[in-house]
N, C-alpha and C positions, 0 to 999 in steps of 0.2 A: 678681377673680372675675367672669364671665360674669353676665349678667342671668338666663339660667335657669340656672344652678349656684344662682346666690344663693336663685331661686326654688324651687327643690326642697329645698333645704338648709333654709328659712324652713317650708314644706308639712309636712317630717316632724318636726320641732322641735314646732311649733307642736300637730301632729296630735296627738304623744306627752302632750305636755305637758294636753293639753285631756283628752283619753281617761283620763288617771288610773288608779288601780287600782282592779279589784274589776267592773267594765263587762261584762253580758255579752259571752261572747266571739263566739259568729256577730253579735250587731249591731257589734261592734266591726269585725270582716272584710270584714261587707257595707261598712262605711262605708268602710273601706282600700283595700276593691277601688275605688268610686267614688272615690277620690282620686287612687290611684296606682297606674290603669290605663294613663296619657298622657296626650295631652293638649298643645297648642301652647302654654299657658301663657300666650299674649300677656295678658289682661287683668292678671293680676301685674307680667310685664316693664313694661307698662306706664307702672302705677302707681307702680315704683321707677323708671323711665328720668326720669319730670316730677319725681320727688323730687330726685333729682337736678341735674332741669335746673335746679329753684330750689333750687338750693343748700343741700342735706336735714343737716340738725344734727340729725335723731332716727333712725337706721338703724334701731332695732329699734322703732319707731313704725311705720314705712316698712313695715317687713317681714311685722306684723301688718296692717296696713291691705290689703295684695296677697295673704295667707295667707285674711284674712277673704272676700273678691272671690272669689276660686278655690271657697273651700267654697261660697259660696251660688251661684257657675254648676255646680258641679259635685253641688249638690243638683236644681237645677235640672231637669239630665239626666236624674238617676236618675226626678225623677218623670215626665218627658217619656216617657220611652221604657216604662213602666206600658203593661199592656194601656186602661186608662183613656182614656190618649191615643195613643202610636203601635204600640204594641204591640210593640216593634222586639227581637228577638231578641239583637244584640248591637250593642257601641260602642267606637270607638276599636280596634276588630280582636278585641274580647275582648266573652264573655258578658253581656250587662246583668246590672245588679247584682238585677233581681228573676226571671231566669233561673237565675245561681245561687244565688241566697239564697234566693228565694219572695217573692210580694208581701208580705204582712205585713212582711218585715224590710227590703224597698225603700223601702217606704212611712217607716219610723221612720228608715233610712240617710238618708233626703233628710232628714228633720225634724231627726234630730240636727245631719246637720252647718248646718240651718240655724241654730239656735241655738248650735252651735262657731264662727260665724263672729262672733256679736257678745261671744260669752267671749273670745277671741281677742283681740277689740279694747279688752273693758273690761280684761283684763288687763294689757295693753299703754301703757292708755292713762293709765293712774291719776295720772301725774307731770306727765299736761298734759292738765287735763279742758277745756279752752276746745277744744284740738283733737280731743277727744276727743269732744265732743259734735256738732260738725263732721265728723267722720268718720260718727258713727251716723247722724247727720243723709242724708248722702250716699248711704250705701249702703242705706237706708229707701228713699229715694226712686228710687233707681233697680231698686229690687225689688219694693215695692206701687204701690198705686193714688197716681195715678191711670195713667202711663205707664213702670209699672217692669216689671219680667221679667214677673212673677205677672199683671196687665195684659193682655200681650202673647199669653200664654200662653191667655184667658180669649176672647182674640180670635177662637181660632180655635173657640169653639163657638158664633160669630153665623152667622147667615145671610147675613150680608153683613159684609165688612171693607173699611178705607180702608187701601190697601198699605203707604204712608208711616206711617202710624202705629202699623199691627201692624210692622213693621221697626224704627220708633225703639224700640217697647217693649217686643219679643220680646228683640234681638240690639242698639241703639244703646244702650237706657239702660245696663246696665252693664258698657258703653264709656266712655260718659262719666263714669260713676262711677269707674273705674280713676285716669281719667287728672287727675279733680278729687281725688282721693283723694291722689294722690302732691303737691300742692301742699297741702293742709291738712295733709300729715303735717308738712310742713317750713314750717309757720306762714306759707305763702302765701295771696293769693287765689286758689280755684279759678276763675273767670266763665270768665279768658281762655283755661283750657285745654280747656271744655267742648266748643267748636267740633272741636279733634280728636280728641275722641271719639266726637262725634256722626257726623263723614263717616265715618272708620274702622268704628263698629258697623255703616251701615249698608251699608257696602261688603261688608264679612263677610256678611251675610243674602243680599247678592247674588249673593255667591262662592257660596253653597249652591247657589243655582237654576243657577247655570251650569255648575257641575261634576255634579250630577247629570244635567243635559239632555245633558252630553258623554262622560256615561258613564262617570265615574272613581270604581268604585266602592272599587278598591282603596284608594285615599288618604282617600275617605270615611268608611271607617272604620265605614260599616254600612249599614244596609239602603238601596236607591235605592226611590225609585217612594212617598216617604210624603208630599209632599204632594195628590197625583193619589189617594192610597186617602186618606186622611182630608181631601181640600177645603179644603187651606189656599188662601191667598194665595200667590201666586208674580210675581217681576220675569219670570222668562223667557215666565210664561203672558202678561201683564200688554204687556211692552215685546216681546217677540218676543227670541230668545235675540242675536241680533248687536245687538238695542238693550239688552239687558243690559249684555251685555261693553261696550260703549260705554259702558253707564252708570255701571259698576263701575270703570273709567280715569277716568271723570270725580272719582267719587269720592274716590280714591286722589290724583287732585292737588288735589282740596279739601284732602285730610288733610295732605297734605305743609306747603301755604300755611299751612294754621290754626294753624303749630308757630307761638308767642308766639317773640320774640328773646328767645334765649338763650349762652350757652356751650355748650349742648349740641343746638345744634337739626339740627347738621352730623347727629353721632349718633340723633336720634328719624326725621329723614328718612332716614336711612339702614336703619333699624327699618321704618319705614311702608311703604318699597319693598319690602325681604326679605320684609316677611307679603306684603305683593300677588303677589309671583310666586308665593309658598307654597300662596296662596288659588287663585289662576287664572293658571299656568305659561303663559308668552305661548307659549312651543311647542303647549299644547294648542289654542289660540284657532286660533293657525297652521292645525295642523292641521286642524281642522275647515274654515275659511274654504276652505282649498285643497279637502279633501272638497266642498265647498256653492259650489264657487265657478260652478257656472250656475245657482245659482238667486239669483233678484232677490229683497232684501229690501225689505219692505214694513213701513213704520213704523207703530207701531198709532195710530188716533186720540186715545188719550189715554196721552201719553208720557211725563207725570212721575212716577214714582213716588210723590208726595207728595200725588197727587189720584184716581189710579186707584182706581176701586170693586172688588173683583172678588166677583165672588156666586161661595157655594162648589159649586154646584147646576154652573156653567159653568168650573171647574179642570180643564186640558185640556194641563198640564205636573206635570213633579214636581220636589221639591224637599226633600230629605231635608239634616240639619244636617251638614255638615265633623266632620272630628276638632277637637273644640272643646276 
């Protein structure tokens, strides 16, 4: 079985089994539509591909631990795209979920499945609580404070943000939570596999500002032009868009090297390439270079994403999220 077959087959298992009977039914809907609207799935695949690589003795540990990941990104979104914050019309090609449900039952769809993600896990995890509390351990920290999702998310209503850091803790922390997550399922150390998650997440944040800046609204999956209307932080506004895509290739071979030796690193490298082209198709870069190609690029003064300040008074690109 495929890493997303295994994924989806885990998602509605999991979904069923948590929802129970008797659950109102539009909150129930709203929640199904955020789950199983799309979605690239990678943080799941993830999770199961490092179970794996270390050599996974507990599959339906595994499976919860990528099922639990999914629902708290994909509550994530629901609350993202809230008139609150982007106010986005639709996602992944389809209605946001408080489009068609109504806020009120947006608002409770993201909380529920917040909490289905750690039912999920205490279910799962009952016959080995040492990894069990390593796992909650995990996905705690890469969703609160101080640099988890919820974090990252909080970044964008400062007057000033440090790019590097609204990126690890928007879009990198739970990357690396996936991908620590599939070595605690399988009674590993996570340390060594946190590095690729950390390049890969925040390669992903960069793939947003670049395919927005290139226009690809179709693969987007929803609205272009939100970080330019709400004043986020952006790599394309930050690095200039060809020191993006530079920085986004840099990225992608960090994530490749950061694969620990394993049996399987032939296969997670081969995983890290497929999302890269998925993220930012070398055809589109192409294109546009050819498009741009008399005009001289100029490197900004301050080129690493890990130190850029950007004031959101001065957001002068956009940068709307991928189909996540």
């Amino acid at each position: 079985m495929s890493l997303i077959a295994r994924t989806e087959q885990a998602l509605s298992q999991h979904f069923e089994l948590a929802v129970g009977i008797g659950a109102p039914q539009k909150l129930q809907a709203a929640m199904k539509h955020a789950v199983f609207s799309g979605g690239a799935r990678i943080r799941p695949q993830l999770c199961m591909a490092v179970a794996v690589a270390c050599g996974e003795d507990e599959p339906d540990l595994t499976n919860a631990a990528a099922v639990a990941l999914e629902f708290m990104h994909c509550a994530s979104l629901v609350h993202d795209d809230m008139p609150a914050f982007d106010n986005a019309d639709f996602r992944r090609g389809q209605a946001t979920v408080h489009k068609a449900f109504s806020e009120p039952l947006a608002l409770l769809a993201g909380d529920g499945l917040i909490v289905m993600a750690y039912q999920v896990l205490l279910q799962a995890g009952r016959q080995h609580p040492q990894r069990l509390m390593g796992l909650m351990e995990n996905l705690t920290r890469g969703v609160g404070l101080p640099d988890g999702i919820v974090a990252g998310q909080a970044w964008e209503c400062e007057t000033t943000a440090d790019l590097g850091q609204y990126q690890r803790a928007k879009t990198g922390a739970l990357f690396v939570s996936a991908t620590c997550a599939g070595a605690i399922a399988s009674g590993k150390p996570s340390e060594p596999w946190a590095p690729l998650g950390a390049f890969l997440g925040e390669a992903y944040q960069v793939a947003d500002d670049i395919r927005d800046v290139l226009g690809d609204i179709a693969s987007l999956g929803k609205p272009a032009g939100q970080d330019v209307l709400n004043a986020r932080p952006s790599s394309a506004q930050a690095l200039g868009l060809e020191g993006a895509i530079q920085h986004f290739d840099t990225l992608i071979a960090k994530a490749g090297d950061a694969i620990p030796n394993c049996n399987s690193r032939d296969m997670l490298r081969q995983l890290v390439l497929l999302e890269s082209e998925r993220l930012v198709p070398k055809s589109m870069c192409d294109g546009y270079r050819k498009r741009n190609a008399h005009v001289k690029f100029v490197k900004p003064a301050k080129s690493s994403s890990s130190i850029a300040k950007v004031h959101k008074s001065s957001v002068t690109s956009s940068t709307p999220h991928s189909q996540r």
